[in-house]
MIVOVO-734065 format. One record per residue (C-alpha): x, y, z; residue in one letter; residue number from 1. Coordinates in nm, 2 decimals, decimal comma. Each point is the difference from the previous one (the first is absolute). Example, Ala and Ser with C-alpha at 12.3 -4.5 7.8 and 13.67 -1.06 7.14 Angstrom:
MIVOVO-734065
1,23 -0,45 0,78 A 1
0,14 0,34 -0,07 S 2
END
This chain:
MIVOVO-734065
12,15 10,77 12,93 X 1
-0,29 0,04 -0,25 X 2
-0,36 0,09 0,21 X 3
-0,25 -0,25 -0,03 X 4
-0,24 0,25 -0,04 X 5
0,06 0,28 -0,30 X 6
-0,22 0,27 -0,02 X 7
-0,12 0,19 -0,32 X 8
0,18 0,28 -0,09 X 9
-0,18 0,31 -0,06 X 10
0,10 0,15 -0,41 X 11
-0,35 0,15 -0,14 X 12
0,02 -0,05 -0,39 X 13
-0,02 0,37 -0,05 X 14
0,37 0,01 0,13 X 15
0,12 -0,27 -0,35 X 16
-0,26 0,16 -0,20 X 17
0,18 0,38 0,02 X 18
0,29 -0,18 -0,09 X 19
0,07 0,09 -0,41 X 20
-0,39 0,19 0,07 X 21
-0,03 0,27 -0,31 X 22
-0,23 0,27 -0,13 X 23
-0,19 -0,22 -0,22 X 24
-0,09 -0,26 0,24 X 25
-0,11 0,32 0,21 X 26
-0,28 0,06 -0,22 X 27
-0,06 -0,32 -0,04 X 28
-0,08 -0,06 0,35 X 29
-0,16 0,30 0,04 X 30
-0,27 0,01 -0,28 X 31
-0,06 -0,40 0,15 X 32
0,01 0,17 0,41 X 33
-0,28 0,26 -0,15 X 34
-0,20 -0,24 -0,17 X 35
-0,03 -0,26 0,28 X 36
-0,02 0,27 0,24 X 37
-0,34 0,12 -0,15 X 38
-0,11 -0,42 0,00 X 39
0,06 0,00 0,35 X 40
-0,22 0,30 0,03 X 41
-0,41 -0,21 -0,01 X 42
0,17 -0,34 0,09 X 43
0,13 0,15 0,38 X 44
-0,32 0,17 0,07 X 45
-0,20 -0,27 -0,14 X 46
0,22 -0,31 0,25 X 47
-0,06 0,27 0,31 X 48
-0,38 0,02 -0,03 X 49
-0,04 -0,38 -0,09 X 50
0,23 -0,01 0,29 X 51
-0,25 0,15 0,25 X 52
0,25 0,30 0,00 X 53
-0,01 0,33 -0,16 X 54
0,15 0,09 -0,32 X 55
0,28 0,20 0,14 X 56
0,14 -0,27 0,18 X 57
0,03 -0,18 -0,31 X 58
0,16 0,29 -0,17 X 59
0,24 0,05 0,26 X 60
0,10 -0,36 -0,01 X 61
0,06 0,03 -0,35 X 62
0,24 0,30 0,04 X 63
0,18 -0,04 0,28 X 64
0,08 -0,44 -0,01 X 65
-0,01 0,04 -0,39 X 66
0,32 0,25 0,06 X 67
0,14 -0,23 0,28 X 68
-0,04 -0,31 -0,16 X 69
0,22 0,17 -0,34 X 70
0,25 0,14 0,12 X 71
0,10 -0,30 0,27 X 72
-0,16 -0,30 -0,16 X 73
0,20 -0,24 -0,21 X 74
-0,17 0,00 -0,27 X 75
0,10 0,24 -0,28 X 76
-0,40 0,09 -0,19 X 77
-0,26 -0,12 0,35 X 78
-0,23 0,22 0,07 X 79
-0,15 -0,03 0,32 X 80
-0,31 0,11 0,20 X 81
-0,35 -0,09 0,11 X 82
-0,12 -0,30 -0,17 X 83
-0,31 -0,20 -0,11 X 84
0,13 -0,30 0,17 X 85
-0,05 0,16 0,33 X 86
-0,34 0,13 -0,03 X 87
-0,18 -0,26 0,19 X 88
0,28 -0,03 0,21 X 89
0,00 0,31 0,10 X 90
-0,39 0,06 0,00 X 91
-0,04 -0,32 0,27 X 92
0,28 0,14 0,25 X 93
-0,14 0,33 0,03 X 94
-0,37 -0,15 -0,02 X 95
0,14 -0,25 0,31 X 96
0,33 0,29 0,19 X 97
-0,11 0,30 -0,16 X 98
0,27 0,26 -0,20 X 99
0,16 0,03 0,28 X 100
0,14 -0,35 0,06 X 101
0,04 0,00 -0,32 X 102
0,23 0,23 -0,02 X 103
0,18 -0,20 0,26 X 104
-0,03 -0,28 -0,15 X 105
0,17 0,16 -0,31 X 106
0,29 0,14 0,17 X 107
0,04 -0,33 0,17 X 108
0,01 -0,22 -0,33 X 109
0,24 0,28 -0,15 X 110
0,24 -0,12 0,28 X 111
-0,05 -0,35 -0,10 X 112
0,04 0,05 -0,35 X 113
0,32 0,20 0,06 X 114
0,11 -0,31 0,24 X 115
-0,10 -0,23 -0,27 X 116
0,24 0,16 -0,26 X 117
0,29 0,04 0,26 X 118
0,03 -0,36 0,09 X 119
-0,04 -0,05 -0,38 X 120
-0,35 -0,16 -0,02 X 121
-0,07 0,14 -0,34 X 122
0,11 -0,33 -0,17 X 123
-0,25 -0,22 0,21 X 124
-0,31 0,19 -0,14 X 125
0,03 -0,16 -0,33 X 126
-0,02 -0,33 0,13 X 127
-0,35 0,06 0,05 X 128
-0,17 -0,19 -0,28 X 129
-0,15 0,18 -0,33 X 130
-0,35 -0,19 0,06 X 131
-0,05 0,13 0,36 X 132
0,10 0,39 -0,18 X 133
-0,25 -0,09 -0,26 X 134
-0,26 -0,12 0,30 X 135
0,00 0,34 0,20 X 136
0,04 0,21 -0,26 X 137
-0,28 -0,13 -0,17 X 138
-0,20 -0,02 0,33 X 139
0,10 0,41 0,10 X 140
-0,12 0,09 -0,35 X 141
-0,33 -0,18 0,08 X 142
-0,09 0,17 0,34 X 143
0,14 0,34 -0,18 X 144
-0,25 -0,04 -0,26 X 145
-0,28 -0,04 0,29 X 146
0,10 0,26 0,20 X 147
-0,09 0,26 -0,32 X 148
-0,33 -0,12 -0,06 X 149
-0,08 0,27 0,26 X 150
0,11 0,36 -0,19 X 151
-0,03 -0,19 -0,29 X 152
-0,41 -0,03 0,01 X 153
0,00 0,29 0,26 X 154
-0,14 -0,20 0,26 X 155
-0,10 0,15 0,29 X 156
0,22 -0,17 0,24 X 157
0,13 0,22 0,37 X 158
0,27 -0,25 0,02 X 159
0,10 -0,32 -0,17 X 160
0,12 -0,32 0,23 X 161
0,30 -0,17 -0,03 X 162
-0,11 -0,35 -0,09 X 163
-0,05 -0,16 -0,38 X 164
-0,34 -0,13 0,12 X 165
-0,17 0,31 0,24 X 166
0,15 0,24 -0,30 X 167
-0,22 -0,23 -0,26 X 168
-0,27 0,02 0,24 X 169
0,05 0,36 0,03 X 170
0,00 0,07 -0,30 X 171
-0,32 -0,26 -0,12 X 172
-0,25 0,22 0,28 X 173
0,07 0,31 -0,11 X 174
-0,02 0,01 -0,40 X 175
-0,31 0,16 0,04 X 176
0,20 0,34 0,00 X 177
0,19 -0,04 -0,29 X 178
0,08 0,28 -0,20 X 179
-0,02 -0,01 -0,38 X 180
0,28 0,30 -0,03 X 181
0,24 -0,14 0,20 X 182
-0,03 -0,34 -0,17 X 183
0,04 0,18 -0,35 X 184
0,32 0,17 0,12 X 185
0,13 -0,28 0,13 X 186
-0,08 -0,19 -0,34 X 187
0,14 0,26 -0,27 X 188
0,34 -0,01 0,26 X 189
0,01 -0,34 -0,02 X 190
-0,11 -0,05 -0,40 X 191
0,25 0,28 -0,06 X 192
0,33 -0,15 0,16 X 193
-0,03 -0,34 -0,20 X 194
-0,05 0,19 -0,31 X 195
0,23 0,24 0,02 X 196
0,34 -0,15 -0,01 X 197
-0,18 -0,08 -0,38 X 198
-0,17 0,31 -0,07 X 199
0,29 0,20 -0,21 X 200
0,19 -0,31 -0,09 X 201
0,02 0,02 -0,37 X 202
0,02 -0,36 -0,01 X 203
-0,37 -0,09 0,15 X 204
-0,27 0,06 -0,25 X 205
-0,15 0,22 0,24 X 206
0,31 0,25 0,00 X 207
0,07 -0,02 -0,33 X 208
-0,33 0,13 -0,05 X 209
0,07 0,30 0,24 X 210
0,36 0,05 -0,15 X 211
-0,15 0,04 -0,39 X 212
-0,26 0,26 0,20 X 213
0,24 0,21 0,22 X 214
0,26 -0,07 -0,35 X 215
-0,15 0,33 -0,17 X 216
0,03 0,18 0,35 X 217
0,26 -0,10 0,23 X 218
0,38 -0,14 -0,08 X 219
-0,04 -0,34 0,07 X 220
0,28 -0,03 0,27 X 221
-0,22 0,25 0,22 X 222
-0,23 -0,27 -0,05 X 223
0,23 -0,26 0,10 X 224
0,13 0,18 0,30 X 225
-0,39 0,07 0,08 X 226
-0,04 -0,42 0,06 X 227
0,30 0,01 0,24 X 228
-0,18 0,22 0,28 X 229
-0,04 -0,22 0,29 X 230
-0,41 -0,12 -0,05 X 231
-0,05 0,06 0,38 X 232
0,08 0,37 -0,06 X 233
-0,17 0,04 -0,29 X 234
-0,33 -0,20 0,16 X 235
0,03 0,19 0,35 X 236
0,05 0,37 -0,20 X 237
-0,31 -0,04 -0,24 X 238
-0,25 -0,15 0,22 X 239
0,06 0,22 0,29 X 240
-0,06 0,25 -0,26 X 241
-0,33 -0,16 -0,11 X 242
-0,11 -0,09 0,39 X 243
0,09 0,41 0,06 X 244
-0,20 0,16 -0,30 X 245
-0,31 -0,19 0,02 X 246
0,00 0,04 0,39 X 247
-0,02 -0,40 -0,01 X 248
-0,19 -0,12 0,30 X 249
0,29 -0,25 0,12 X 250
0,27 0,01 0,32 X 251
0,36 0,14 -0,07 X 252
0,30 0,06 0,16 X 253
-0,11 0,31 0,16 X 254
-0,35 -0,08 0,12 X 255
0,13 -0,35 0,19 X 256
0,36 0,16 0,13 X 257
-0,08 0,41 -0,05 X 258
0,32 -0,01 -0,27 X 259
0,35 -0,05 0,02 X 260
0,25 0,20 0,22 X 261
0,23 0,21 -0,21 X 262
0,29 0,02 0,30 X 263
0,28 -0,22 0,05 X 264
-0,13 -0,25 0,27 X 265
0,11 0,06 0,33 X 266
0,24 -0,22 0,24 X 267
-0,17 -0,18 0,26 X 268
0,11 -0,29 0,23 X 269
-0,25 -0,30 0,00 X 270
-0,13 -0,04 0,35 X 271
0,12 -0,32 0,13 X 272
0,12 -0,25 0,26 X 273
0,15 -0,34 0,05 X 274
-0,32 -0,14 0,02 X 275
-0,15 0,13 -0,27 X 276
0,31 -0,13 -0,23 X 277
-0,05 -0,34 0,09 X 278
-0,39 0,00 -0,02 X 279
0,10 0,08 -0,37 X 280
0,24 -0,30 -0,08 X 281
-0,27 -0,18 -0,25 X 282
-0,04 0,35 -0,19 X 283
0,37 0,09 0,00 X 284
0,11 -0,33 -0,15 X 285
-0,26 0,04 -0,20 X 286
0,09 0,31 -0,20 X 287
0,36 -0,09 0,02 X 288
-0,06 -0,38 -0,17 X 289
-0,25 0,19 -0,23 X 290
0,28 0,28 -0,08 X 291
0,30 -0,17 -0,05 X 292
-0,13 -0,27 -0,22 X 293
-0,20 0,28 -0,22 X 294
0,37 0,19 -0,06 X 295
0,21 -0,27 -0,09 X 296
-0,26 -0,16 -0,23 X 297
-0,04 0,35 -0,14 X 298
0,37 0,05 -0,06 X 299
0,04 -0,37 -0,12 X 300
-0,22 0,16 -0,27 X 301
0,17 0,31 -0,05 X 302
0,32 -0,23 -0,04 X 303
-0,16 -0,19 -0,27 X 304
-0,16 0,31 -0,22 X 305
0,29 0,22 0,05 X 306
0,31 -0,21 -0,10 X 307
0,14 0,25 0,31 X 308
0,26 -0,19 0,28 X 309
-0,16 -0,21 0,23 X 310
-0,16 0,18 0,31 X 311
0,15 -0,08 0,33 X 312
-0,32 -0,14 0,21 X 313
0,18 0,02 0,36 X 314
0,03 0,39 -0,11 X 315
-0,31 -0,01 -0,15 X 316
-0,16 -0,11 0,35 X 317
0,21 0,27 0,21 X 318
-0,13 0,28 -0,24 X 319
-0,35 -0,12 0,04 X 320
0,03 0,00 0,39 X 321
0,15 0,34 -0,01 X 322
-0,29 0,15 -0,19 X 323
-0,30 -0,20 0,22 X 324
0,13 0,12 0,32 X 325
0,03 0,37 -0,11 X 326
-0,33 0,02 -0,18 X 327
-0,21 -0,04 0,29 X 328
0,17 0,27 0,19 X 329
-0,21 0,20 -0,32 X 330
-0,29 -0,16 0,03 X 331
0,10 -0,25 -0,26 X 332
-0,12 -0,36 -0,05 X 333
0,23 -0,31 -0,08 X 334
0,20 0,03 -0,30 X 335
0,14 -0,28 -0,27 X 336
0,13 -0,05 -0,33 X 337
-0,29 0,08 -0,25 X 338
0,02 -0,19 -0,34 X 339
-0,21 0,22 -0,22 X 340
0,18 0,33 0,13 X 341
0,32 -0,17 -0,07 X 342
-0,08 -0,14 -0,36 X 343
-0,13 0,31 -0,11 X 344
0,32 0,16 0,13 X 345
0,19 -0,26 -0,22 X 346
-0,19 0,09 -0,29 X 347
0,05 0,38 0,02 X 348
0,38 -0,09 -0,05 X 349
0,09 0,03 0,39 X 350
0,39 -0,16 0,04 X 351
0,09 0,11 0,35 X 352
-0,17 0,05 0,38 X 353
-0,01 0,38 -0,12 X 354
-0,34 -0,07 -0,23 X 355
-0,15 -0,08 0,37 X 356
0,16 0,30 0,20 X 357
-0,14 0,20 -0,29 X 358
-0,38 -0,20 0,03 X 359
0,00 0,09 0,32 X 360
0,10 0,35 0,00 X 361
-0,25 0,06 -0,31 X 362
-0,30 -0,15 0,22 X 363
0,07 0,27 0,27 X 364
0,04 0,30 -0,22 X 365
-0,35 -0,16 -0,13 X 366
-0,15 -0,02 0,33 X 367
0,11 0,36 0,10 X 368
-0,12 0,17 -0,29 X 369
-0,35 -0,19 -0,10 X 370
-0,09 -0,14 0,34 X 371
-0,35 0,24 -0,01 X 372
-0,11 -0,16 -0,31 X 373
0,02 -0,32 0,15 X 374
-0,33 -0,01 0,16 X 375
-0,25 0,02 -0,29 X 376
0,17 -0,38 -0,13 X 377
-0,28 -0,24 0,04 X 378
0,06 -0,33 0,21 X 379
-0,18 -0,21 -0,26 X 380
0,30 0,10 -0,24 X 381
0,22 -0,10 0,26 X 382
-0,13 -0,35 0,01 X 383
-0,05 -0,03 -0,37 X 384
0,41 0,01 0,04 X 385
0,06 -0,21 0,33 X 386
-0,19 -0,28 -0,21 X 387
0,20 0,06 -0,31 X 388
0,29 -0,03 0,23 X 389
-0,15 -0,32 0,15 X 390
-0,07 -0,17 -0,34 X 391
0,37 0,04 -0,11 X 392
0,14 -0,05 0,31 X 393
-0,18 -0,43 0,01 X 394
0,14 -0,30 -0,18 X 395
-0,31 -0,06 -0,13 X 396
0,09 -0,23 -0,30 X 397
0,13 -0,24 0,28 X 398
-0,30 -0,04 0,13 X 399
-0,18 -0,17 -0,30 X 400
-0,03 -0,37 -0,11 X 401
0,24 -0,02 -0,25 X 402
0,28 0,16 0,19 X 403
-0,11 -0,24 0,30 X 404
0,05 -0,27 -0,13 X 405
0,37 0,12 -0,11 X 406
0,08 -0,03 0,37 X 407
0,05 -0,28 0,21 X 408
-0,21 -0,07 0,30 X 409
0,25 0,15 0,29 X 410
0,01 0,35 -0,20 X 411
-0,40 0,01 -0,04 X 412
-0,03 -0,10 0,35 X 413
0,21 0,28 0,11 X 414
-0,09 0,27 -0,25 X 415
-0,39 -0,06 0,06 X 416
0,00 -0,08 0,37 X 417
0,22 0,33 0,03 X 418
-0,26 0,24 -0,21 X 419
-0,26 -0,12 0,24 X 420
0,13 0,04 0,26 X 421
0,11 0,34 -0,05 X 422
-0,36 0,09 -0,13 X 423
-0,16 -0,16 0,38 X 424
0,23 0,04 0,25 X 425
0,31 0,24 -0,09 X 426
0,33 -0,03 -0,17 X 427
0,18 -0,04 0,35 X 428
-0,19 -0,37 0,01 X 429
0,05 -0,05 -0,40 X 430
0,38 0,07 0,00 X 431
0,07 -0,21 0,34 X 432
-0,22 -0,30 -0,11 X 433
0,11 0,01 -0,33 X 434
0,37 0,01 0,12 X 435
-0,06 -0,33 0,21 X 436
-0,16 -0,17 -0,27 X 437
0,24 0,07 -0,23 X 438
0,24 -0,08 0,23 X 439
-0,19 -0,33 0,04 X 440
-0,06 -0,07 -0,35 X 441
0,37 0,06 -0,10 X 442
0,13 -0,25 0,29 X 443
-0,26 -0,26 -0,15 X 444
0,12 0,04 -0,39 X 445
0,36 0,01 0,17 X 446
-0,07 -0,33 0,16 X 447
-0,10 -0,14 -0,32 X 448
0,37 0,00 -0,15 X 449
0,12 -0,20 0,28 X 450
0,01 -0,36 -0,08 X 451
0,20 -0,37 0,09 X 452
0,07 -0,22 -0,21 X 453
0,13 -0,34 0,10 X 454
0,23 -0,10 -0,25 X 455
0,07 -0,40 0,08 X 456
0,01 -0,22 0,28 X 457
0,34 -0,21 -0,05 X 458
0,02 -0,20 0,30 X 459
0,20 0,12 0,24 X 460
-0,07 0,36 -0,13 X 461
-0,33 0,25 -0,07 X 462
0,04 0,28 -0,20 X 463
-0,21 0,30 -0,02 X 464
0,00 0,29 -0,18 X 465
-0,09 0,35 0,12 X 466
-0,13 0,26 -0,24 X 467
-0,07 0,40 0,07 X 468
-0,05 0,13 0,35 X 469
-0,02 -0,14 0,26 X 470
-0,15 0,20 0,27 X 471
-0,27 0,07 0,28 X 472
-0,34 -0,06 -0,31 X 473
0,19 -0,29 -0,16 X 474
0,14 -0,19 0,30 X 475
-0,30 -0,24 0,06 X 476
0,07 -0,13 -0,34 X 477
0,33 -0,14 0,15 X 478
-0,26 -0,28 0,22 X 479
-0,04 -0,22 -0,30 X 480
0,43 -0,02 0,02 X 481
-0,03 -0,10 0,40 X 482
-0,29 -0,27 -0,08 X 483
0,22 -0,17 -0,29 X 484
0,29 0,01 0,23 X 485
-0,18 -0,16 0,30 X 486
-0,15 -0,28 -0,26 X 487
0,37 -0,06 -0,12 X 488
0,25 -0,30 0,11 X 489
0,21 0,08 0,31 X 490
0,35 0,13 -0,03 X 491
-0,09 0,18 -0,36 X 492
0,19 0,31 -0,08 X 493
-0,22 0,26 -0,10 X 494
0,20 0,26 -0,26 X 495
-0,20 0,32 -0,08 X 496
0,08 0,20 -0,27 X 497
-0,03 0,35 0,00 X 498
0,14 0,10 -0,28 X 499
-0,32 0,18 -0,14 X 500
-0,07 0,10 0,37 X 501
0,04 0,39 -0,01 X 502
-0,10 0,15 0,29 X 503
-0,07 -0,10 0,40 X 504
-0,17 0,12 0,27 X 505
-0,03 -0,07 0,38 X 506
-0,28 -0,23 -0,01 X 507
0,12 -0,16 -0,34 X 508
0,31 -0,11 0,19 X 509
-0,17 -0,12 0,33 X 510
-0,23 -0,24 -0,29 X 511
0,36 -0,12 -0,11 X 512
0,08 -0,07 0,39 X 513
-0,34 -0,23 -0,01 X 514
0,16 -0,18 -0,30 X 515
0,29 0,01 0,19 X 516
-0,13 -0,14 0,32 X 517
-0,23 -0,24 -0,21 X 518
0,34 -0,17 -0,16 X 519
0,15 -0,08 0,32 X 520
-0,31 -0,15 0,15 X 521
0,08 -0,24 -0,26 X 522
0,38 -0,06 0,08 X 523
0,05 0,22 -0,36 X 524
0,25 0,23 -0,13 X 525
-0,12 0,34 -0,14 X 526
0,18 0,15 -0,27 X 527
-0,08 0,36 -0,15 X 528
0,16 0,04 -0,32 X 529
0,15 0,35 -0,21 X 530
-0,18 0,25 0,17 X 531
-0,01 0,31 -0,10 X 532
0,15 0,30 0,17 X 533
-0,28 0,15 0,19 X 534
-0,15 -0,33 0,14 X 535
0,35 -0,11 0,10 X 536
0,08 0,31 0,14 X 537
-0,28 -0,06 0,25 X 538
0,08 -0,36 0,05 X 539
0,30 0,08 0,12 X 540
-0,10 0,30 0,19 X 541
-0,29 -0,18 0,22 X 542
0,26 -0,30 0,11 X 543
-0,23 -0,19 -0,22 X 544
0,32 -0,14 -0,14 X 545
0,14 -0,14 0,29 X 546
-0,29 -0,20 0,08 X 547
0,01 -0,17 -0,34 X 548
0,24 -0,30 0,00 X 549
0,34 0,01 -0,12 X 550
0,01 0,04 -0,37 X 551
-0,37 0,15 -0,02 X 552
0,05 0,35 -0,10 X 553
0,32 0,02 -0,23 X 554
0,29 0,32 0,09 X 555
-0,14 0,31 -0,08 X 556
0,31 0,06 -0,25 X 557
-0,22 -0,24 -0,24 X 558
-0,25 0,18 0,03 X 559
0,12 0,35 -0,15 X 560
-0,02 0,14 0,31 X 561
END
């Protein structure tokens, strides 16, 4: 007897990807592990601090779930770890719980995620429309922006609040300490990581330039291999270096947090009880909604680029709540799928879970060795990246006129009303009302491709004709079909064909009982004509049928079924 509920199995894509694994994919993965490992490097210390955490914890995250998440995830090139999609996410639970809960809250949403993947929930994540994607992305990239104005001007600011509004506020009162050097820092990062995917590209005018220059100095592929270092190093390396030997007058690392741990984070079990976990259900849905939506999307992309097998999202999930309910047993914060990590990887020539095994062990050996030198990086270069990050991370071409008026009224409504919401309340309230109303909007269009037709009235017999589905939106529509009935001649026999009927629910077949109940007030016959097999099916099934009189609903041998 086959179980009416199957579970997921658990097979990590590391396990298929060993399978035929040789020595040049080895070095494949691990020059693209190396390279994406030193990516990770700013962006995890940069999502901790925005987060209202330190930069270890960010670190951390990135070592420990990055590993997890690759070597039991089911996707074959995903790199995982913190992420700018949980900034202010993160930022307003420990603003509202503190770390504490949230590291509660974490470990709690890793269960769910883990949950969600067992009982193979993966699949119903990407029913969740493109435009309400679009909608909080767009909307987290706009309150990530805001919440970098601070280090950015190098405001003098104890603490920021959680809230769109009281951070604009905030921020408006206390301009009067901005800090020229801190703004410039933040400025050169920012001018430098647009231009410097182009700066060596022999192709731009610009680089051609520079290639003719370094032509008589340097081989040119030194050149070329110069452009691939990841900007974020390159950006945080040279103007730490400037902040340090001019003895800039700006906040870093070390001056806000006193530097970086160099030791492997210890163990520690959150402090917790059953009241505390369910004082945390918001938050914990929260990051696991956030999370598992952030991953699949992510390796939905990673599918696309890499030409790769498909991931498997319900392993995808279980992977995911593995790594967030270790990481805060670190100190860690929640942990996802993280699109630019996992790009870059794809670019490097990563072609199995080993490039991330290899990220994450080349971010540790990183941290270990050069942890001292972290405290002399300014935060203004650190927020010159966050809003790089932020800038490539929104839709922002779907925002504008022309693109708007693409798009039909239901997918502006959502994708706008979505972004600000997110941006005034939270993405919680943007994701569950944008749900409902696409949920509402759908069941309207649905309703829309219902329709009845009458076809002739032959004394003694009506005919209608039933088009699309009928269900619990479209029923009303059958009301016209009771009226004509009641206006027609006693003793009529009413035929419907459902022939172009291809679907009924419940309440579509109580309507066809008022039709029904409608004919006999009026001595009548009622006839329903080649049905297809899912509304006969239920026909049958409700005793519908048998009330019908003899002849009304042909054999169900007619009928295909």
């Amino acid at each position: 007897m086959t179980s009416p509920l199957k579970l997921a199995s658990f097979r990590p894509r590391l396990i298929d990807a060993l399978a035929g694994y040789n020595q040049e994919r080895f070095f494949k993965d691990l020059g693209a592990g190396a390279t994406v490992g030193i990516v990770a490097l700013p962006l995890a210390m940069a999502f901790a601090i925005a987060s209202g955490l330190k930069p270890e914890a960010g670190i951390w995250t990135a070592i420990i779930a990055g590993f997890l998440i690759a070597a039991l995830g089911g996707s074959a090139v995903q790199i995982g770890g913190p992420a700018g999609a949980f900034i202010v996410i993160v930022y307003g639970i420990v603003e509202r719980y503190g770390v504490a809960n949230l590291l509660i809250a974490t470990a709690c949403a890793g269960v769910l995620l883990f949950l969600m993947g067992l009982f193979r929930l993966g699949t119903l994540v990407r029913y969740v429309p493109v435009s309400i994607v679009i909608g909080f992305t767009n909307g987290i990239a706009t309150l990530i922006l805001i919440s970098q104005i601070k280090d950015w001007l190098g405001l003098s600011i104890a603490k920021m609040p959680a809230d769109m509004f009281s951070q604009i506020h905030t921020l408006a009162t206390n301009l009067g300490s901005f800090n020229p050097y801190a703004f410039g820092l933040g400025l050169a990062c920012l001018v430098g990581l647009f231009a410097w995917p182009h700066l060596l590209h022999d192709k731009t005018r610009f680089g051609h330039a520079v290639h003719f220059v370094l032509g008589r100095m340097a081989d040119t592929r030194a050149a070329r291999a110069g452009s691939r270092v990841p900007g974020p190093i390159v950006a945080l390396g040279t103007l730490t270096l400037v902040s340090w030997g001019f003895s800039l007058p700006v906040e870093t690392i070390g001056t806000r947090f006193g530097g970086i741990p160099s030791g492997v984070p210890a163990f520690a079990l959150p402090d917790f009880t059953w009241e505390t976990v369910k004082q945390l259900v918001t938050p914990t849905l929260t990051i696991a909604l956030l999370g598992a939506i952030e991953s699949l999307l992510c390796a939905r992309v990673a599918d696309q680029v890499s030409g790769l097998p498909r991931h498997d999202p319900n392993q995808e999930l279980m992977a995911q709540g593995i790594a967030n309910a270790v990481t805060p047993f670190f100190g860690g914060m929640p942990a996802t799928g993280t699109i630019a990590r996992t790009i870059t990887n794809l670019r490097a020539g990563a072609t199995s879970p080993i490039a991330g095994i290899v990220h994450s062990l080349t971010l540790m050996v990183v941290v270990l060795v050069a942890a001292p030198l972290a405290q002399h990086v300014p935060l203004a270069v650190l927020a010159g990246i966050l809003v790089f990050v932020a800038w490539n991370m929104g839709e922002w071409r779907e925002f504008s006129p022309y693109m708007l008026r693409r798009f039909s009224q239901h997918y502006r409504l959502l994708m706008l009303g979505t972004f600000f919401l997110t941006v005034v309340f939270d993405l919680t309230v943007a994701v569950q009302v944008g749900i409902v109303l696409a949920c509402a909007l759908f069941v309207r269009r649905m309703s829309t491709l219902f329709s009845v037709e009458m076809v002739s009235l032959e004394p003694p017999v009506l005919t209608f004709r039933l088009f699309g589905a009928l269900f619990f939106g479209a029923a009303a529509k059958l009301d016209a079909t009771v009226q004509a009935v009641e206006r027609a001649p006693r003793g009529m026999t009413v035929v419907l064909d459902a022939m172009h009927l291809i679907s009924l629910d419940a309440t579509g077949l109580d309507a066809l009982r008022q039709v029904h109940k409608a004919v006999l007030s009026r001595d009548g016959v009622l006839r329903i004509e080649s049905l297809q097999p899912q509304p006969l099916e239920l026909i049958v099934r409700s005793g519908f049928a048998a009330e019908l009189t003899s002849g009304g609903v042909p054999d169900a041998a007619s009928h295909g079924v």
